[in-house]
C-alpha positions in Angstrom: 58.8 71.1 -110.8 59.2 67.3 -111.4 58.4 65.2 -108.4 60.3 62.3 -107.6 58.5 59.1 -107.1 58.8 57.2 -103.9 61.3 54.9 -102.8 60.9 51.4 -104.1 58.7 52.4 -107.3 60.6 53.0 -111.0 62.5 55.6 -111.7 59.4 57.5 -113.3 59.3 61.3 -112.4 56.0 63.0 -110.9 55.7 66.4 -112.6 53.2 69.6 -111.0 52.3 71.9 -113.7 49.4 75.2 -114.3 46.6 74.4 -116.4 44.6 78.0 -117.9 42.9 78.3 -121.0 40.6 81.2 -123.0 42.4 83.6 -122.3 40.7 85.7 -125.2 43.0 88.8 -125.2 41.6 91.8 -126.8 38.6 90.4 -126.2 36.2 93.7 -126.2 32.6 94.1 -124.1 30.2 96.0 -125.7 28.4 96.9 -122.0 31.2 98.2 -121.0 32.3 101.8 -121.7 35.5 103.0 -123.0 37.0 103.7 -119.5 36.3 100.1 -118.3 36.4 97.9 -121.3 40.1 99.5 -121.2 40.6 98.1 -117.5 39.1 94.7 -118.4 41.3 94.5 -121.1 44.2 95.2 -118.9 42.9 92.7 -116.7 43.1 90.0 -118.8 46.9 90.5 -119.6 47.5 91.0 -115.9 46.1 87.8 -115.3 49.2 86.2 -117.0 51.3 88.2 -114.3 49.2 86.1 -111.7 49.4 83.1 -113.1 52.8 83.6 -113.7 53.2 84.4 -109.9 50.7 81.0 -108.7 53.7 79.0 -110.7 56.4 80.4 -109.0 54.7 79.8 -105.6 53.6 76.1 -106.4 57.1 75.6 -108.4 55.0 74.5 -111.7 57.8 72.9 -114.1 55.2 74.8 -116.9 52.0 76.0 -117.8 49.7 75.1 -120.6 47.0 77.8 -122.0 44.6 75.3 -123.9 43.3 77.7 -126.8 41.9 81.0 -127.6 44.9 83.0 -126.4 43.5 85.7 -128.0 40.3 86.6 -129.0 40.9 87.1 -132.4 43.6 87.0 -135.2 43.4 90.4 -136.0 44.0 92.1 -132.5 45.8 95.6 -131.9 49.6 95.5 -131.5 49.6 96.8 -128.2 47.3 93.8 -126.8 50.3 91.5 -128.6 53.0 93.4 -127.4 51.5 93.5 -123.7 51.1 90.1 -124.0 54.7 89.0 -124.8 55.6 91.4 -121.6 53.4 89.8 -119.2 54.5 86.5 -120.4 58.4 87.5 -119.9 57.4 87.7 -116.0 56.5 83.7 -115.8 59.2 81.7 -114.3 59.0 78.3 -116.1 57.9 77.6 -119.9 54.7 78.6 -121.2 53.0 76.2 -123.8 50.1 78.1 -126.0 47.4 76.1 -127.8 45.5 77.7 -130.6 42.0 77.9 -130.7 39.0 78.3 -132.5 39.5 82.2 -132.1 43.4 81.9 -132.9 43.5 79.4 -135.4 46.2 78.6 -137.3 44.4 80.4 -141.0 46.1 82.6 -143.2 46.9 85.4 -141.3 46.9 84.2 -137.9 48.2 86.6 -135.0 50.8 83.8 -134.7 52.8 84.4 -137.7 53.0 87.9 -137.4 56.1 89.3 -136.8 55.0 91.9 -134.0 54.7 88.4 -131.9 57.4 86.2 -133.4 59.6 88.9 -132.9 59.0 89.6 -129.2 57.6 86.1 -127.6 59.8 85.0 -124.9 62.0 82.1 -125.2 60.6 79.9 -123.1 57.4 80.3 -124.3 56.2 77.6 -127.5 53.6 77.6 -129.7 51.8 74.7 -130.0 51.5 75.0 -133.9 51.9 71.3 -134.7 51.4 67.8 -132.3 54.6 67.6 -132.1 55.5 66.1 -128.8 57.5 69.1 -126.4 59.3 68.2 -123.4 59.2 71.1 -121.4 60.9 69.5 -118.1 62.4 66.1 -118.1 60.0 62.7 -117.7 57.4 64.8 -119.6 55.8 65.2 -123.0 53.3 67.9 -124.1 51.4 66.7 -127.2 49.0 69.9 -128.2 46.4 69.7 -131.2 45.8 72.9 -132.3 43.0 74.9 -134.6 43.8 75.5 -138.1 40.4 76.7 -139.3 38.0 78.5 -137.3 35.0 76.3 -137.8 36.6 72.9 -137.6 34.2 69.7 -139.5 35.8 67.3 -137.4 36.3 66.0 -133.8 40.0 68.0 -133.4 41.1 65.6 -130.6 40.5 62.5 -133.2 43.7 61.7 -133.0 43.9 60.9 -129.1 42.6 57.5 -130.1 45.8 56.6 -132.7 48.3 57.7 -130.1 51.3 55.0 -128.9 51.6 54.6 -125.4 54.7 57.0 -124.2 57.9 55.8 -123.8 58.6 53.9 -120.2 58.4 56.2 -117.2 56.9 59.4 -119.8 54.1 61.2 -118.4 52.1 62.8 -121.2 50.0 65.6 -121.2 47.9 66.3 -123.8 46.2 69.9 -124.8 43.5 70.6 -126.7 40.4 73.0 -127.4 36.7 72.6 -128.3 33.1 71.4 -126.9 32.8 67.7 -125.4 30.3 66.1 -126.6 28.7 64.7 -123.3 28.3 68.8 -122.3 26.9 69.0 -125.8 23.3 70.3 -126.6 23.5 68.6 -130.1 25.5 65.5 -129.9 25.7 65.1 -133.3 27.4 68.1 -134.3 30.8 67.1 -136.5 32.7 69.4 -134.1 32.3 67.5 -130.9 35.3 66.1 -128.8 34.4 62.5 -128.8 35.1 61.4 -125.2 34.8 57.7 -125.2 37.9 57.3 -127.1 39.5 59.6 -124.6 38.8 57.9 -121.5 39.8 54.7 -123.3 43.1 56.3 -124.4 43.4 57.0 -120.8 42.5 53.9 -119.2 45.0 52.1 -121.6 47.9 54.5 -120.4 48.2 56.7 -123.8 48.2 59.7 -122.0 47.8 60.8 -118.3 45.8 64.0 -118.4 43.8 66.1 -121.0 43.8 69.8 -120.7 41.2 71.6 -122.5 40.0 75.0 -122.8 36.7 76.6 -124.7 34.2 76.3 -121.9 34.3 79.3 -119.3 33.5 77.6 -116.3 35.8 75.3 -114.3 34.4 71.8 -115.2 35.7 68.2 -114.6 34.6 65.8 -117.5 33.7 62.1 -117.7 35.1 59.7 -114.8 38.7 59.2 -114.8 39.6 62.5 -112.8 42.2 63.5 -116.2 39.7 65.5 -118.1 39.3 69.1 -117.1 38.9 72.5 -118.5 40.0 75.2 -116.4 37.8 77.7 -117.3 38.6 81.6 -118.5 41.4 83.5 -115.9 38.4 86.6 -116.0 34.8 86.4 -116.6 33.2 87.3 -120.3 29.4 86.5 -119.3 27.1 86.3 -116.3 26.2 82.9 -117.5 29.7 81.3 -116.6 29.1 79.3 -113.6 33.0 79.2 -112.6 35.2 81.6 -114.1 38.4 82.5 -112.7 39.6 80.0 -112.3 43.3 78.1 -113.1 44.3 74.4 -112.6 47.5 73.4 -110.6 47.5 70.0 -111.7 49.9 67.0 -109.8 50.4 63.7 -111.8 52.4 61.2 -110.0 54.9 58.9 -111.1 55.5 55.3 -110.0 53.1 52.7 -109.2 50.6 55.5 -107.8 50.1 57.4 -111.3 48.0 59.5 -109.0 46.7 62.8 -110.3 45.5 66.1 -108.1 43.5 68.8 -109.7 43.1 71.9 -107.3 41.4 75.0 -108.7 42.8 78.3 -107.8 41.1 81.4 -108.3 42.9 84.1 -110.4 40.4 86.5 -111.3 39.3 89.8 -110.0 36.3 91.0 -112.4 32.8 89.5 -111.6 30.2 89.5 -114.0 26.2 88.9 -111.7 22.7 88.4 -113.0 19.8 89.7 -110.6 16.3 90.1 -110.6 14.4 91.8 -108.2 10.3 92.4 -107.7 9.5 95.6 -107.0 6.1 97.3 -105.3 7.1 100.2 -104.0 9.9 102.2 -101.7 11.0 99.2 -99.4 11.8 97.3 -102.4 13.8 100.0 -104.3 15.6 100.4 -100.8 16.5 96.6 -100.7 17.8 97.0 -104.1 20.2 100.2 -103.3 21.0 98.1 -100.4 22.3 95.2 -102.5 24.2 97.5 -104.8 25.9 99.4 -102.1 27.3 95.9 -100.5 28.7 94.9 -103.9 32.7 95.0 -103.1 35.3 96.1 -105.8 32.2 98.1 -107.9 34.7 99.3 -110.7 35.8 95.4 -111.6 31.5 94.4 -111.3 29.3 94.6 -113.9 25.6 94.0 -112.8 22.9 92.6 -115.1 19.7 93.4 -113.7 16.4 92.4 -114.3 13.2 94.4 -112.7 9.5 93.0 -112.2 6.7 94.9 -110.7 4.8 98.2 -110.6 5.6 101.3 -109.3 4.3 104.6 -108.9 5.4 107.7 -111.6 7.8 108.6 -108.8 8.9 105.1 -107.8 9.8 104.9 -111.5 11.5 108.2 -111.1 13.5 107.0 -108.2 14.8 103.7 -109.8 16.0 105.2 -112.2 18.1 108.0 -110.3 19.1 104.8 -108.5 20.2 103.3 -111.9 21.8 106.0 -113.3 24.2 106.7 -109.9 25.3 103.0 -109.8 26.1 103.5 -113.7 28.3 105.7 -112.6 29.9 103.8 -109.8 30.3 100.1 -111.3 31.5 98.7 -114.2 28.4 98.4 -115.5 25.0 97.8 -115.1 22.8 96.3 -117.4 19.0 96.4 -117.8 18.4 92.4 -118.7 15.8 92.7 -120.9 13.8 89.4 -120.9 13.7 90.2 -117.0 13.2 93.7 -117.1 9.6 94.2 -116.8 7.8 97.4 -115.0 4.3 98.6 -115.0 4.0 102.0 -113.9 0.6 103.7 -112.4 -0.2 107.1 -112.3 0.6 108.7 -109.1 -2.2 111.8 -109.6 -1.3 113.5 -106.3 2.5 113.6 -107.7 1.4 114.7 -111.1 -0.7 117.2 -110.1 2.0 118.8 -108.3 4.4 119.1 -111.4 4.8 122.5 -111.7 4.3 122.5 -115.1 1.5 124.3 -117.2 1.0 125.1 -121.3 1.9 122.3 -123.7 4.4 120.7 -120.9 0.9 120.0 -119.1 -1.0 119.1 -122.0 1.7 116.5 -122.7 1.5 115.4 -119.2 -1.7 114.7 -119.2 -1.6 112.6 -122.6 1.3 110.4 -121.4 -0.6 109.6 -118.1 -3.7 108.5 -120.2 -1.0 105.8 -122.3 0.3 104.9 -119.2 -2.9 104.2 -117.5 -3.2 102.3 -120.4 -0.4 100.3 -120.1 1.6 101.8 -122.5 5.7 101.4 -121.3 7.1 103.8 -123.5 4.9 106.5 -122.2 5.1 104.9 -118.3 8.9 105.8 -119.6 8.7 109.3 -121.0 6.1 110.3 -118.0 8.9 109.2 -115.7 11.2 111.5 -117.3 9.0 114.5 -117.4 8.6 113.8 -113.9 12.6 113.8 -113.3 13.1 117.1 -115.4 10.5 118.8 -113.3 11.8 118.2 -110.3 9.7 115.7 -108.7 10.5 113.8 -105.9 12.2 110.2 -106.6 
C-alpha cells in the first residue's frame, strides 16, 4: 500500500511493506522423526500462507524475504513446487533475496526449471541489484549471494550508491552477519555497518532489510536496520524467532519509519534444565511437561542434574519415553544432562529375578556404586524389564 504524505509536504509517497527472511525451506531436523520433521517442513511453507495473509490485512504494497529461501540448492521438487503454491496465495508482489544457502552457483534451485516454470508472476527474484519498483514511489535494490562462502562484505556496495531520484524511497535487501553482532570482527565476510548508517544518514537509502540471523534484532542507531528473524524456529538458541516485520516509511518532511514485529510462527523450540533429588522433583518436571500447550509443534531440550534412586532413574525415564511420544521431540541436552544414580538395595532385592539375571544385577549395582553411568543406565533398565516400580 503506498501512503500518501500529508498535506503541505512534496508529493513523495509513504509505502507499508512485510519484511521476512530465512525461510530455509526443506530445511530438515535431525531430532525430529519422520512424522514431525514432515509437519515442520509443512510448516515452514505454511508460513508463506500467513504471511501472505498479515499483507493482505495490513494492505503491504510487497514483501521482501531477505535470503536463504531455501535451505539448500538441491531441495526435493515437492518443497519447490509447494513453495510456488503457497506463494500464488500472497496478494501483492513477493521479492526473494538469495542467500548464503541459495546462492546464485552453478546449479542453483533458481535456475531450475521446476521453479522458473511455476513461480508466480508477481513474485521476482532478486538475481542481480538491479533496482525493482514493486509499487510506485518505491525502489527495491537487493544484493544477492553468488557463492556460498562469500570473501567479501556483500553489502559493500551500499556505500557507492547515488542518492534516489526526488521523492524515491529505497529499500535495500540484503543477507549475512553484521559485524557489530560479530564474534570475530575481522572476518572478510562481515556486513560493515558504519558505511551503512552513513549511507543512511546521507539519504542513500531509507531502510535495510536483512536476513541470516534467527532472532528478531534491530541493528545500530538509526531505527532502518533490522533483521526479522526466521517465520519458524530451527534452534533453541534463537532468542526471537517467529517473527515478520511490517515495516512503515513515510514520505514527506517526516521520512518517519515504523517497525512492528508480528509473530507468525507456531513451532517452539525450549531449552530446560532441571535438578533432580527424588519424587517431588520428577513430579515438578511431569508437571512442566503436561502444561506445555500445542505438544506436537514443541520440541523440548532437556537437561537433568542430580541423583536419583535405581527406581527414580526408572521412573524418569518412563516419564521420558511417554512425552517422546507426545511432543515433537524431546531431547536429552547432553552438556546438561548429568545423573548419578544410587543403589536402592530394598528395590533391588525385590527384583524378582534369580540365575545369571541376578548375578548381572548384582555386578551392575557394584559399577554403579561406583559411579559408573553406563551401568547406573543398564541397572535402570533391568529394573524396568523386571517390573519394578518407577
Amino acid at each position: 500500500m503506498a501512503i500518501t504524505s500529508r498535506p503541505g509536504a512534496s508529493d513523495t509517497v509513504g509505502v507499508r511493506f512485510v519484511h521476512s527472511s530465512d525461510w530455509q525451506l526443506g530445511m530438515v531436523r535431525h531430532f525430529l522423526g519422520p512424522e514431525a520433521q514432515a509437519r515442520y517442513g509443512q510448516a515452514r511453507i505454511d508460513a508463506i500462507e500467513r504471511i501472505g495473509a498479515l499483507a493482505g490485512e495490513v494492505a503491504a504494497a510487497f514483501v521482501v524475504v531477505a535470503g536463504d529461501v531455501f535451505d539448500a540448492n538441491q531441495v526435493d521438487r515437492h518443497v519447490v513446487l509447494r513453495t510456488c503454491e503457497a506463494l500464488r496465495a500472497v496478494p501483492c508482489p513477493v521479492l526473494l533475496l538469495p542467500g548464503n544457502h541459495d546462492s546464485l552457483e552453478p546449479g542453483t534451485v533458481w535456475t531450475s526449471s521446476t521453479l522458473t516454470t511455476h513461480l508466480p508472476s508477481h513474485v521476482d527474484v532478486l538475481s542481480d541489484s538491479e533496482p525493482r519498483r514493486p509499487t510506485p514511489g518505491v525502489e527495491v535494490v537487493g544484493f544477492p549471494w553468488r557463492t556460498r562462502r562469500a570473501l567479501t562484505d556483500p553489502l559493500a556496495a551500499v556505500a557507492d550508491l547515488d542518492p534516489p531520484a526526488d521523492g524515491l524511497i529505497r529499500v535495500v535487501v540484503g543477507h549475512g552477519q553484521v559485524d557489530s553482532l560479530a564474534p570475530d570482527v575481522d572476518e572478510p565476510a562481515l556486513i560493515r555497518l558504519a558505511p551503512v548508517e552513513r549511507a543512511i544518514h546521507e539519504g542513500r537509502l531509507h531502510y535495510l532489510a536483512l536476513g541470516d540471523r534467527h532472532s528478531t534484532t534491530e541493528v545500530g542507531t538509526t531505527g532502518r536496520i533490522w533483521y526479522s528473524g526466521t517465520p519458524e524456529p530451527t534452534r533453541p538458541e534463537e532468542e526471537r524467532p517467529g517473527e515478520v516485520l511490517v515495516v512503515e516509511l513515510a514520505g514527506g518532511e517526516r521520512q518517519a519509519c515504523t517497525v512492528t514485529p508480528t509473530r507468525v510462527g507456531t513451532w517452539r523450540l525450549l531449552s530446560h534444565v532441571v535438578e533432580v533429588d527424588g519424587d517431588d522433583d520428577l513430579d515438578q518436571l511431569a508437571g512442566w511437561l503436561d502444561d506445555q500447550p500445542d505438544k506436537t509443534r514443541t520440541v523440548v531440550r532437556l537437561g537433568v542434574r542430580g541423583t536419583l534412586s535405581v527406581a527414580g532413574l526408572t521412573r524418569l525415564e518412563t516419564l521420558l519415553d511417554a512425552y517422546e511420544e507426545v511432543f515433537a521431540a524431546v531431547q536429552r541436552w547432553g552438556r546438561h544432562w548429568d545423573v548419578g544414580v544410587f543403589p536402592d538395595d530394598a528395590a533391588l532385592d525385590e527384583l524378582p529375578v534369580t540365575g545369571p539375571a541376578r548375578a548381572a544385577l548384582e555386578e551392575l549395582r557394584i559399577a554403579t556404586g561406583a559411579g559408573d553411568a553406563e551401568a547406573a543406565n543398564a541397572l535402570a533398565l533391568l529394573h524396568r524389564l523386571a517390573g519394578g516400580a518407577a
